[in-house]
N, C-alpha and C positions, 0 to 999 in steps of 0.2 A: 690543155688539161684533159687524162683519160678520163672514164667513167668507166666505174667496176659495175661488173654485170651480177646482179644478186642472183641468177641463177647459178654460176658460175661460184660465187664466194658458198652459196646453201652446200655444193655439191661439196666443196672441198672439205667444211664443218660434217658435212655428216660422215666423208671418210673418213676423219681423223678420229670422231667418237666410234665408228667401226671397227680401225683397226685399234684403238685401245681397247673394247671389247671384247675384239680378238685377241690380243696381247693377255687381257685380263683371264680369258679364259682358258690361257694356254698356262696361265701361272695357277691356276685355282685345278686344272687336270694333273698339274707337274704334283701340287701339295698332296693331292688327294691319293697320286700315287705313290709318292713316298710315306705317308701316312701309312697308306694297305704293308706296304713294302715293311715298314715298322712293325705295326701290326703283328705282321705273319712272324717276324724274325724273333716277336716277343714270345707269339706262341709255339715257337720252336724251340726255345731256352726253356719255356714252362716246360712244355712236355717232355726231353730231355732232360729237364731235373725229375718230373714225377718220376719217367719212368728210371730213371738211374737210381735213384731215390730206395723204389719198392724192391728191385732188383740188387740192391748191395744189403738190405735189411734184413736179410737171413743168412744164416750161417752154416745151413743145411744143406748140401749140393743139390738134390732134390728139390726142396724146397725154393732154393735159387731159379732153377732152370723153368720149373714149372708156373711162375711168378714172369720171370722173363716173358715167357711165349703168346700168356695170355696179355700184360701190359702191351707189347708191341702191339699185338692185332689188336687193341683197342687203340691204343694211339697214335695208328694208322689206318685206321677204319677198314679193315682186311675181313676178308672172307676168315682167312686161315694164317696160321702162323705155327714154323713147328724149326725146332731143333733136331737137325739131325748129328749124332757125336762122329767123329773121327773113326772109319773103320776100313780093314783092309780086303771086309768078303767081299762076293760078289754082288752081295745086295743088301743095301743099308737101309733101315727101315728108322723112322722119326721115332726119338726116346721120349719126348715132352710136346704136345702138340695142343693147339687152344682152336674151336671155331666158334665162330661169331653163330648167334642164334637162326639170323636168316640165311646161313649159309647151305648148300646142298648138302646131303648125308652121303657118308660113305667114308673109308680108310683112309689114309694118308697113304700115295703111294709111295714105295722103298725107290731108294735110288741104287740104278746100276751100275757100276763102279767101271765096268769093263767095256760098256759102248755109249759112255755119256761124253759127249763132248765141251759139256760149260766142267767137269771135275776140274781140269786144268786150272782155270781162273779161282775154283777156290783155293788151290794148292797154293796157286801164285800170291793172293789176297788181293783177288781183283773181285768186283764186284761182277754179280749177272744180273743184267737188267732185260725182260723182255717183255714189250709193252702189250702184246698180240701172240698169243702159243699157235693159234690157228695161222700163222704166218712162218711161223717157225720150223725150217725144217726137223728138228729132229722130235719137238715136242709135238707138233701138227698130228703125229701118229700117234702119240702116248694114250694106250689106251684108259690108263690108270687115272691120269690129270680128266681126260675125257669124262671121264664116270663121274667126278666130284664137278665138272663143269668149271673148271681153271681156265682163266683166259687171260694172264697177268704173272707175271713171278719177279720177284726182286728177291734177293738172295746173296750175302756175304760173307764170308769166311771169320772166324773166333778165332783169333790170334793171340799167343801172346810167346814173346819172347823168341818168334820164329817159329812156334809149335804151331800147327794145325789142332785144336781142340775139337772142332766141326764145323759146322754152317747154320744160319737162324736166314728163316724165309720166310716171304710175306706172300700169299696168295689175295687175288681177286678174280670174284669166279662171277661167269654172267655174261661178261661187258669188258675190253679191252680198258688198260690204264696205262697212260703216260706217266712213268715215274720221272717227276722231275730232281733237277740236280739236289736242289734243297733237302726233298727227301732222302738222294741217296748218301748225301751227306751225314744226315743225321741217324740213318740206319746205320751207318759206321761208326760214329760214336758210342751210338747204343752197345754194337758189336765189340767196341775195345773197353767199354764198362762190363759187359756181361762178361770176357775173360778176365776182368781181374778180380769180380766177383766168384767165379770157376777156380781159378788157382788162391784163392783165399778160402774158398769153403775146403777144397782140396789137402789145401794144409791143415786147415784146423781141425779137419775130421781126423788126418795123419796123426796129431798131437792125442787129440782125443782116446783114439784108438791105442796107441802106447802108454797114455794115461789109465786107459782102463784093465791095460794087463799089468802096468805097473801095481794098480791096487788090489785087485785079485791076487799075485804073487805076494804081497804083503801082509793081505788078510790069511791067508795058508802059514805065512812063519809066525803071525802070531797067534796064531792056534795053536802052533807046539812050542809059542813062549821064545822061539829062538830067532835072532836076527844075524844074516852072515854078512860083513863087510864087502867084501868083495863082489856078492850079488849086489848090494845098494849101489855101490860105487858103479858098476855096470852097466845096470840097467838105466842110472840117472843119467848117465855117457850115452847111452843110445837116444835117452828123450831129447838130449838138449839139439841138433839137429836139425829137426821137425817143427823147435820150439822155435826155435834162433830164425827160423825160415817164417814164422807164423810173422813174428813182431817187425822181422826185417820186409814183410810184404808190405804189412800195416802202415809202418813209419814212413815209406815209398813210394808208398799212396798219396800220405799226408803232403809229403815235401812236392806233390807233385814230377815225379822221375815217371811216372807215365802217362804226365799231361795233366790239362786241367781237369781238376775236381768241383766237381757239382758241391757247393753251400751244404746241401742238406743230405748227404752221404757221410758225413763228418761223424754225426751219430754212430753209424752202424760201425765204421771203422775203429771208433774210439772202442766198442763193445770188444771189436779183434784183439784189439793189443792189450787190452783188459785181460780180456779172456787167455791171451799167450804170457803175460806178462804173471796172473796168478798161477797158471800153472807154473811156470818158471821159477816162480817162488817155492813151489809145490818139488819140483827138482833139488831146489838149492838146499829146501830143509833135509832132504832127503839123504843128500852130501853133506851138510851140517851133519846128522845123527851119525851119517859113517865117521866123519872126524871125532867125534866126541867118542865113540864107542872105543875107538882104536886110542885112543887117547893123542891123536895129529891135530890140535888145536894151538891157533898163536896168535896171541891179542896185543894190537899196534895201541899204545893209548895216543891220545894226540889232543891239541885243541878242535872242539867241532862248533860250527856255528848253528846251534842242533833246534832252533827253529823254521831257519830255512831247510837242515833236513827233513822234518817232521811235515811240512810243508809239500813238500816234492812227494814223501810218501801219499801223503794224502791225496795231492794231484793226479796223480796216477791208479788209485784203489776208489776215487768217486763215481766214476763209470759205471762200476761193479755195482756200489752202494746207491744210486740212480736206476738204476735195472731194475733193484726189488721196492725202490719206492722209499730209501731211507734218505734222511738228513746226514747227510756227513760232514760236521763242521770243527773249526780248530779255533780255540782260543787262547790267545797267548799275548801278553804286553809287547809292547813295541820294542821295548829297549832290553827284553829277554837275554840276562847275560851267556855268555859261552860255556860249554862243559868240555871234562877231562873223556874220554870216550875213545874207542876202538868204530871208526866212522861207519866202515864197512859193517861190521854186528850191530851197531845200533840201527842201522837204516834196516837190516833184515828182523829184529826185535818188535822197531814198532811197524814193521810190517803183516809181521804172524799177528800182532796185536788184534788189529784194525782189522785185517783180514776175518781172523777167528768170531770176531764181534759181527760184521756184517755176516758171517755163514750161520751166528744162532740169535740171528735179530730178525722176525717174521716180518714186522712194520713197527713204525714210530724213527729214530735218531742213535747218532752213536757222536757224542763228545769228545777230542782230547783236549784237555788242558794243562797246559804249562805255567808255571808260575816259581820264584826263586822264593828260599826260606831258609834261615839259618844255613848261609853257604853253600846249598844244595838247591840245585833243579830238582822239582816234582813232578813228573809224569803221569795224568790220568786217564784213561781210556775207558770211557761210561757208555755201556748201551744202552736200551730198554728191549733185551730181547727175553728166552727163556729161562736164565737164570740158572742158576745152580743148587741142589739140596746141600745143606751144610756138612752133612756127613760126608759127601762126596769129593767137597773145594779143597783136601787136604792131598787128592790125590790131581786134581786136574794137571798139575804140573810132569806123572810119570809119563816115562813111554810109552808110545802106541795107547795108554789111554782114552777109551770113550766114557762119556757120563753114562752113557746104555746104549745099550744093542738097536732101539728104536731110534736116536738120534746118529747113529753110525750111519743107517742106511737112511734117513729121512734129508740129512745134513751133508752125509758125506765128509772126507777127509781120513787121516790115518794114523791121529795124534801125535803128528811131532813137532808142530808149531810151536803148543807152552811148552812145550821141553825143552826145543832147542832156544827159547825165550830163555829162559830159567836157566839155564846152565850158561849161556854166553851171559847174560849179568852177574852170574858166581863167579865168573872168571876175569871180570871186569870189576869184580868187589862191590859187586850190590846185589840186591834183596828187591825181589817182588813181592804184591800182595792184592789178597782177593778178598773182595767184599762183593757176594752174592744174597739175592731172593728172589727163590722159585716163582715166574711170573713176570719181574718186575724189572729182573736183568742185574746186568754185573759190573763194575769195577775194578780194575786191574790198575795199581797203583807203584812205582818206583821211583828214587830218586837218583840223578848224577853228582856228582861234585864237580864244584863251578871251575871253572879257568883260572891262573893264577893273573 
């Protein structure tokens, strides 16, 4: 019979709790790095939403770029950050530039187009990462970088749709920086948010800017009373365009056709297609008066299921009515019978409606209600905005129409909304009606005749 040696069985017991220990500790190093790993990947999704976020939240190109430069260098702890746009001289100097407060003073140097060796890589849309300038041959000599004490650049090209827009770059000055993959990752993301922020402000300003010569042109013809068909029809051919490009950017966005979209960029974009989509309307009246003028009008009647229309309009025009802070709600029974109706005119109808209400509603809510009554649909459209003086409510329906010279230019528009409202329901066989008070807001009231 052996004998077990107890010094012999102590050693083997304390290796075993050893190497569990060591097992233990290789499983509690493993957590703790995927934990950081987690961590960092959360706060790279954060900051990629803020900053895509603040950066799609203007609609001002300017505005855009200048928001851009400064979010990046804060969200990369950077010295400096600057946009430089797409240029073919010989030296391109930064449009939009942001430094952090402890950064060194002094310019942003221009970049030389003609002996720069990283230009290539932004043409290509490759990124330039260089960890060390004082390493670098061509930057080692810069005396410009030099001056501002740069010792770091990361820097990617603004793409979109194959265009070169420019380049957005990150400086760190002082102290040499490893840019890791993570980062360069995410500075590209930034990069293909910040283009499509760029060609959506670019559009919308295009609209804008045709929008405002459109109005101009129409405040001149009614000053001498006279409107020419052939100009309306024209010039609303040349907006649509600019417009069609605004809404087809927005919608594009939406559906994701250029990748995933950040949660909270949804806002700013719904404001886009808002904003294209009432202009478009602003078009469409525009062509509406030219038909009516010329007498080219033709009205389809049909069955319409017209609170699912009324519905859709309103989906579309709350953005707008959210912007200035109003209520915009619909109330209607469930079981809301069908009307007899021209589909296409009633959806642009209660569009001018609703439209018209939210442009002279300062604050508080705008109502429609639907409801059937003696074989007819009622249609009500309640705001509480500034109301109308009663001597006035007999004309609000004319052409080119303002209440006064002061709400022309405080409100904007070019009165053809209730016109083109009012005349598409004469031609449909129905009658609108107004019940205003100065202050307290308006009511616009019609009815359809139900479906058989």
């Amino acid at each position: 019979m052996s004998c077990l040696n107890p010094l012999r069985v102590g050693w083997r017991l304390e290796d075993k709790v050893t190497d569990e220990r060591a097992r233990r500790a290789r499983l509690l190093a493993e957590a703790v790095e995927q934990s950081t790993d987690l961590r960092e990947a959360y706060e790279r999704q954060q900051m990629l939403l803020r900053v895509s976020t603040a950066i799609r939240s203007e609609l001002d190109l300017d505005a855009v770029l200048r928001i851009a430069v400064s979010e990046v260098g804060k969200a990369f702890s950077a010295s400096r950050c600057a946009f430089y746009q797409a240029d073919l001289g010989p030296m391109v100097k930064a449009s939009h530039t942001y430094v952090a407060p402890e950064a060194p003073d002094g310019p942003f140097p221009a970049i030389d187009t003609h002996d720069n060796p990283y230009l290539k890589n932004i043409f290509a849309g490759q990124p330039v990462v260089i960890p060390d300038l004082h390493e670098d041959p061509y930057f080692s000599a810069h005396l410009g970088m030099r001056k501002i004490d740069t010792r770091s650049i990361l820097a990617v090209s603004v793409i979109h749709q194959g265009v070169v827009l420019g380049s957005l770059s990150v400086h760190q000055a002082g102290r040499p920086r490893r840019w890791r993959d993570e980062e360069v990752t995410c500075f590209n993301i930034i990069a293909d948010q910040l283009a499509m922020a760029i060609c959506a402000a670019q559009q919308y300003a295009a609209a804008r800017r045709k929008a405002q010569e459109l109005e101009r042109a129409y405040l001149e013809l009614e000053s001498v009373g006279r409107l020419k068909s052939d100009i309306l029809a024209t010039v609303s051919h040349e907006l649509r365009t600019p417009l069609n490009d605004v809404v087809a950017y927005g919608t594009s966005i939406i559906d994701g056709v250029f990748g995933p979209v950040p949660a909270g960029i949804h806002g700013a974009v719904d404001r886009i297609l808002a904003g294209g989509e009432r202009l478009q309307a602003m078009v469409e009246r525009m062509m509406d008066a030219s038909r009516l003028s010329s007498g080219d009008l033709h009205i389809h009647m049909t069955d319409v299921e017209y609170a699912n229309l009324v519905d859709h309009v309103i989906r579309r025009l709350r953005p707008l009515a959210a912007a200035k802070g109003l209520d915009l709600e619909l109330v209607s029974p469930p079981d809301l019978p069908h009307a007899i109706a021209d589909p296409e005119r009633l959806e642009r109808i209660i569009w001018h409606l609703i439209d018209n209400a939210i442009k002279f509603t300062p604050s508080g809510s705008i109502t429609v209600r639907l409801y059937s009554e003696d074989r007819e649909i009622i249609t009500e459209i309640s705001d509480t905005g500034i109301g109308i003086d009663s001597a006035l409510q007999a004309r609000v329906f004319e052409q080119f129409f303002q209440v006064d010279q002061g709400s022309t230019r405080e409100y904007g528009g070019m009165g053809l909304g209730l016109y083109v409202a009012e005349r598409f329901l004469a031609a449909m066989g129905c009658t609108i009606g107004l019940e205003s008070t100065p202050g307290r807001g308006s009511t616009f009231r019609f009815s359809l005749a139900l479906a058989h």
